[in-house]
N, C-alpha and C positions, 0 to 999 in steps of 0.2 A: 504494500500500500504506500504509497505517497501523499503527502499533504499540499493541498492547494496553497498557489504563489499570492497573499494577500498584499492586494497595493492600498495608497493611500498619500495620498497630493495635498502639498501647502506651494503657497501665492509666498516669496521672499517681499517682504514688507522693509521700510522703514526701522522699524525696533524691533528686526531680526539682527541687524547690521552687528559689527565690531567696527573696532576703531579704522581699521583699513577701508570701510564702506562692502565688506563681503559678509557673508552670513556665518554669524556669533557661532564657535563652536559647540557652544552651550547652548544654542537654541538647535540647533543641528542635531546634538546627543539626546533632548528630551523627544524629537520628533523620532529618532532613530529607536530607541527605550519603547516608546509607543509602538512601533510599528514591531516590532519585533517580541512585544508583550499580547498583541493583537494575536499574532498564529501560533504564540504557546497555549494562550488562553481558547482560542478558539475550537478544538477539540477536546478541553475538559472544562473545569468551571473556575472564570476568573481570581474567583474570593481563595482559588486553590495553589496556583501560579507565584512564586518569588523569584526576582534576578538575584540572581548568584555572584556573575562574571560578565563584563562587558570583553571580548577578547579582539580587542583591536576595534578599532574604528578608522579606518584610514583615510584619508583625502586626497584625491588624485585630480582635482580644479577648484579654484576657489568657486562660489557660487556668488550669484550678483541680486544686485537688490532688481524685482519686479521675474525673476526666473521664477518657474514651476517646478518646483522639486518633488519627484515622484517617489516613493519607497517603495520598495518591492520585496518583502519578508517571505521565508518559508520553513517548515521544522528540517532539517535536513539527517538529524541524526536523534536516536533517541535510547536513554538506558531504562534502567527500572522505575526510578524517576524523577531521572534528568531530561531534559529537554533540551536540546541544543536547534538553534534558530540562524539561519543567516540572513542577512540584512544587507540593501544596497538600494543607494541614492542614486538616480536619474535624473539630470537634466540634458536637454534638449538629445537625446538618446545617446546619454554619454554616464558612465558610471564616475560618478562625483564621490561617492563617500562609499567605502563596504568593510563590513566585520562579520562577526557572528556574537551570539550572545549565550549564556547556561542560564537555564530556569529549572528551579525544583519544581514539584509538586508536592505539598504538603495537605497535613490537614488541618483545621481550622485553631490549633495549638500551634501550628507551625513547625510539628514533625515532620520530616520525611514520610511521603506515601504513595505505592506502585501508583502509577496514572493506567496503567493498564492499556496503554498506545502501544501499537509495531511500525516499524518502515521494513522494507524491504525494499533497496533501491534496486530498479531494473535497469535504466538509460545508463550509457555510458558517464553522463554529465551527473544523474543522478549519485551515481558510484563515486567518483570525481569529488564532488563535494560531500559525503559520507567521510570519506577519507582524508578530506582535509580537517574538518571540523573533529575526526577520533586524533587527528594530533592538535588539537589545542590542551593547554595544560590547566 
């Protein structure tokens, strides 16, 4: 099984900015957080879902005020229950920002608790990123 690729679009505004006039890495990381808490949570139940690990965030363009920054999240790897997520910023079909993320799934104490999820990657690309995300540390 594979998990669907959930996207989700912010307008770079004004008081997204940093001091350079490009988009605040800090407003960056909270959109990045969301979207990548969106497809842990999306197959179990939010109130259930903790970040762990942000592992990397990378930025490969600056981003400009008045761009559409698209995110595009998916679970890519998963343990008993861990959740690993990758994450990546789009603009104008160009990968602006990408990491991956770990999310527990707990219970409502906030122990650890199976989420009772599978992957099984098939695609080549699927495999690919499986494998990149079992070597994060």
């Amino acid at each position: 099984m594979s998990f669907p690729v959930n996207t989700s679009m912010h307008l770079v505004k004004g008081e997204d900015l940093n001091h350079h006039g490009t988009l605040y890495a800090g407003r960056s990381a909270e959109w990045f957080v969301e979207s990548g808490f969106i497809s842990a949570a999306m197959p179990t139940r939010p109130e259930n879902i903790v970040c762990v690990k942000i592992h990397g965030m990378t930025f490969s363009r600056p981003i400009q005020k008045g761009e559409v920054v698209t995110f595009k999240s998916q679970i890519v790897k998963v343990g008993r229950t861990k959740i690993i997520v990758l994450i990546e910023a789009h603009v104008a079909d160009q990968i602006a920002v990408r990491g991956f993320m770990t999310f527990v799934h707990v219970d409502l104490q906030g122990n650890p608790q199976p989420h009772g999820l599978e992957l099984a990657p098939v695609t080549e690309e699927e495999k690919a990123l499986y494998d990149e995300a079992s070597k994060l540390v």
